[in-house]
N, C-alpha and C positions, 0 to 999 in steps of 0.2 A: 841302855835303850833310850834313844831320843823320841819326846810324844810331841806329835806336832798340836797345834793348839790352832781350833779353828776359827774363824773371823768370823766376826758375825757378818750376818748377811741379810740384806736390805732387797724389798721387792722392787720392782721398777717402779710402782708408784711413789713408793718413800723416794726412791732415787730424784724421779722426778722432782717433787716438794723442797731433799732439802738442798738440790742444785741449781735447781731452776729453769732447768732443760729441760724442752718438751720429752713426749716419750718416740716420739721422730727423731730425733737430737741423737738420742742414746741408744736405738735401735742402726741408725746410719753410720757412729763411732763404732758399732759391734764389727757390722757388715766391714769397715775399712782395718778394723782389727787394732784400734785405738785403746778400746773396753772389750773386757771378756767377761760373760755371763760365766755365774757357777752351777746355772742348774734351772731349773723351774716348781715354783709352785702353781702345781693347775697348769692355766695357762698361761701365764706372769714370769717371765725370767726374774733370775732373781743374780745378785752382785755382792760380792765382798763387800764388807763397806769401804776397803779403802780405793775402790772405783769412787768414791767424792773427792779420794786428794789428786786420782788422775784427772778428772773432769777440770778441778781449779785449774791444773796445769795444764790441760789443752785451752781454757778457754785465756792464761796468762800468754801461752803461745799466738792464742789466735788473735790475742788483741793487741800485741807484739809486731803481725804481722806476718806471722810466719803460716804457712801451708798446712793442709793436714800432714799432708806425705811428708812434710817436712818437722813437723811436732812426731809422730808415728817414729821417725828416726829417732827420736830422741830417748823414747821408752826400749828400754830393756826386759827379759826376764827377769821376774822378781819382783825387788821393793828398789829397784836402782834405775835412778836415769844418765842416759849416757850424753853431755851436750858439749857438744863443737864447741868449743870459745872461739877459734876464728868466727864462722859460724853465725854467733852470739855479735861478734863485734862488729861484723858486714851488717846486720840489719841494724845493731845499734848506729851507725853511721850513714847509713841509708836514714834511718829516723829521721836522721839530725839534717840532713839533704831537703826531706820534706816539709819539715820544721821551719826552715830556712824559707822555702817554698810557698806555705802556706802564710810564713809572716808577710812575706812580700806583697801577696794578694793580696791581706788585710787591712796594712797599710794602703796600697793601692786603694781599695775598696773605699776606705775612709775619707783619700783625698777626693775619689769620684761625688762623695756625699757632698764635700763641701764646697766642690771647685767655685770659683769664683766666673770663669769661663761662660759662656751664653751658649756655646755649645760645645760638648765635649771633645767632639771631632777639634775644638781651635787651641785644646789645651795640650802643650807639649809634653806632660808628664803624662798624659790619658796615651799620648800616642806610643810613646816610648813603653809603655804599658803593652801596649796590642803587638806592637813590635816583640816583645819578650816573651810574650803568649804564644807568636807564632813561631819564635825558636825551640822552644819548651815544648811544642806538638810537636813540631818536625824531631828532633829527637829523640822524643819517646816513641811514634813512627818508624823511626831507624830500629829501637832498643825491639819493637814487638815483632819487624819482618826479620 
């Protein structure tokens, strides 16, 4: 005879406290079917505790990049998560795209700080700048219709 052994279980305030997530947060995860309540005390859902190691992993997800619906895939029945390594390696490379993106601003940014130029409009690295900004809009433009 197998005895299941039960988990303890945390009200949504504790959940709140020790995740950090409003109780909006983890009432919107329910509703998208990310977290599963096990019940209620009163009026308080109440959570396995191990709805804290799914919450780390959406919010590893979300800070990743990736979507709900797209972390939601990832959760399986049970204690298993099921992840795309393709998946995994398209946003890792997508990272590294923005990465790349975002240094180039900075840099850019920095030389705007310091230009030497009287006005920015006369400086060729400023232009070559606005130049790249408007390929990089038209593009993403393209990527969003």
């Amino acid at each position: 005879m197998k005895v299941k052994v039960k988990e303890k279980t945390l009200d949504i305030g504790s959940v709140v406290k020790q995740s950090g997530l409003p109780a909006s947060t983890l009432r919107y995860y329910e509703e998208k079917g990310l977290i599963e309540s096990v019940g209620r005390n009163g009026l308080r859902r109440t959570f396995d505790e191990g709805v804290l190691k799914q919450l780390s992993l959406i919010s590893l997800g979300r800070l990743a990049g990736f979507s709900l619906e797209e972390i939601g895939g990832m959760f399986s029945k049970g204690d298993t998560l099921q992840v795309d390594r393709e998946q995994i390696l398209k946003k890792s490379q997508d990272l590294d795209q923005t990465i790349r993106q975002l240094a180039a601003v900075r840099d850019g940014l920095r030389h705007v700080a310091t230009c030497p130029e009287s006005s920015h409009l006369h400086c060729p690295k400023f232009n070559k700048m606005m130049l790249a900004a408007n390929r990089q809009v038209r593009l993403n433009n393209k990527k969003d219709h």
